[in-house]
C-alpha positions in Angstrom: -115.5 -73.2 0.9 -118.7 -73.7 2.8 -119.7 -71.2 5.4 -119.3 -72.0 9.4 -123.2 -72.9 10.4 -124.5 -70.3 12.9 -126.3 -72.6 15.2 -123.7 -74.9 15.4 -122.8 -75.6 19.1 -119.0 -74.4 19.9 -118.7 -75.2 23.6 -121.4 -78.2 24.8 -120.6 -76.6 28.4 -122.6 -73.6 27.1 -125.6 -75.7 26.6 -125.9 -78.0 29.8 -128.3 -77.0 32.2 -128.6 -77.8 35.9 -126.8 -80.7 37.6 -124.9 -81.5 34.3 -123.8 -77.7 33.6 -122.3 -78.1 37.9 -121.3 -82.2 37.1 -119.0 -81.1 33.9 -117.8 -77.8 35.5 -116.8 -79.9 38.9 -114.3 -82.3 36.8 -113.1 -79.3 34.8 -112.0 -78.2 38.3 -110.4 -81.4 39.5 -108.7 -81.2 35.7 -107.2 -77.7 36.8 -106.2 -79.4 39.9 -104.3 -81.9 38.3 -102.7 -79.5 35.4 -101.6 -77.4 38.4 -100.2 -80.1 40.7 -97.7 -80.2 37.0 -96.2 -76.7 38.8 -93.7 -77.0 41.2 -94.8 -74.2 43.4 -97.9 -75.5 43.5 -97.1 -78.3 45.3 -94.9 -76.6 47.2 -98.2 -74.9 48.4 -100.1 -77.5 48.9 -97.9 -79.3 51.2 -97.4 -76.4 53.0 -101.5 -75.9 53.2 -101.7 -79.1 54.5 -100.0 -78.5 57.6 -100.9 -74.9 57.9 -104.8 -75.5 57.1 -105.4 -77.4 60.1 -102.9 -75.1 62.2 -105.1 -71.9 61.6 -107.9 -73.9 63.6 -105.5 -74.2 66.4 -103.9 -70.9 66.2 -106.8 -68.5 65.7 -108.4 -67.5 68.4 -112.1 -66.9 67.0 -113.6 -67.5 63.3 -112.5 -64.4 61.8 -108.8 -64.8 62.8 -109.0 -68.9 61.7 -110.9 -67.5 58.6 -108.0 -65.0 57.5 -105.4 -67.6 58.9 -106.6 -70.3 56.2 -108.1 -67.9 54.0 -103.8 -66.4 52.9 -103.3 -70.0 52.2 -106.2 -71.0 50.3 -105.8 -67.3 48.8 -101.7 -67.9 47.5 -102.6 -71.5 45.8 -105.7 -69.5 43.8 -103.0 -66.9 43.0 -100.7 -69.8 42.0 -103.3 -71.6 39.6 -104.1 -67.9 38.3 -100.6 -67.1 37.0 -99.9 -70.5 35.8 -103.0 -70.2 33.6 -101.6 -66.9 32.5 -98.4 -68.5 31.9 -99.9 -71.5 29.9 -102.3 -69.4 27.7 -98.9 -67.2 26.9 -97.0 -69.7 25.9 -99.9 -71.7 23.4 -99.7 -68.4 21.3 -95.8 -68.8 20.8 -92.6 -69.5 22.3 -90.6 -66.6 21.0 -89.9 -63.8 23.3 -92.3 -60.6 23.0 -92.2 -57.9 25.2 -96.0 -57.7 26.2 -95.5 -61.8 26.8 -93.4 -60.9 29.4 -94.7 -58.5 31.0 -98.0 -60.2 31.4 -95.9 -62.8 32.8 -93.8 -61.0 35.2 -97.2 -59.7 36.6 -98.4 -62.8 37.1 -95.3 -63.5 38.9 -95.5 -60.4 41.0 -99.3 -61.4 42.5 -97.8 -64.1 43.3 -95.1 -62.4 45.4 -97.5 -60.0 46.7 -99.8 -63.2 47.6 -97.0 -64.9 49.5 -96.1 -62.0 51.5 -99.3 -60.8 52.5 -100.0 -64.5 54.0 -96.4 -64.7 55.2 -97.4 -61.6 57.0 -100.4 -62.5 58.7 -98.7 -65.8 60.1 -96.3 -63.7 61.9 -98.6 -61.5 62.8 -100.9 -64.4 64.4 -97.7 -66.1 65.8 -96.9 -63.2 67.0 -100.3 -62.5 68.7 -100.2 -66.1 69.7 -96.6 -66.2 71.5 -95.8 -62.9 73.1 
């Protein structure tokens, strides 16, 4: 059995430079995109970003409160494509149950909770604000 050669090139994206290293990485994005518009919730989310995106304009009453206001939504779909990643990667190393599997999974489940409440909270808090 030959040995692996040393200088051989494992990842091309390693060895692009410049405009082609930002080029490739941009459609591995729009790839994560797409794998993640395959999750339910994430769709979910990004129906509900696109009418509460252009909300937060309306409802925050300076930058920092439109910032924040957009920034929970923009914040619970990163969240979203994080533990669906997680959840992937778990299952490619094997479908039967392990105990570390899960919990690494029910973490990821729980930032998402946490996620989802912190930017229900500061909705309520700006329609709140906004209302009384």
């Amino acid at each position: 059995m030959q040995a692996p050669d040393p200088t051989a090139v494992v990842n091309p994206q390693k060895e692009r430079k410049g405009l082609s290293r930002v080029w490739h990485a941009t459609g591995y994005s729009v790839a994560g995109l797409r794998a993640g518009w395959g999750e339910i919730a994430f769709r979910q989310e990004v129906l509900a970003a696109m009418v509460l995106l252009p909300l937060s304009f309306w409802l925050g009453s300076n930058w920092i409160e439109t910032a924040l206001l957009a920034g929970s939504v923009i914040a619970l779909m990163v969240v979203e494509l994080l533990n669906t990643a997680v959840e992937t990667a778990i299952d490619r190393v094997g479908p039967e149950w392990h105990d570390l599997s899960k919990r690494a999974k029910d973490m990821g489940s729980a930032a998402v909770l946490l996620s989802l409440i912190f930017c229900a909270c500061v909705w309520l808090a700006a329609l709140y604000q906004h209302l009384a």
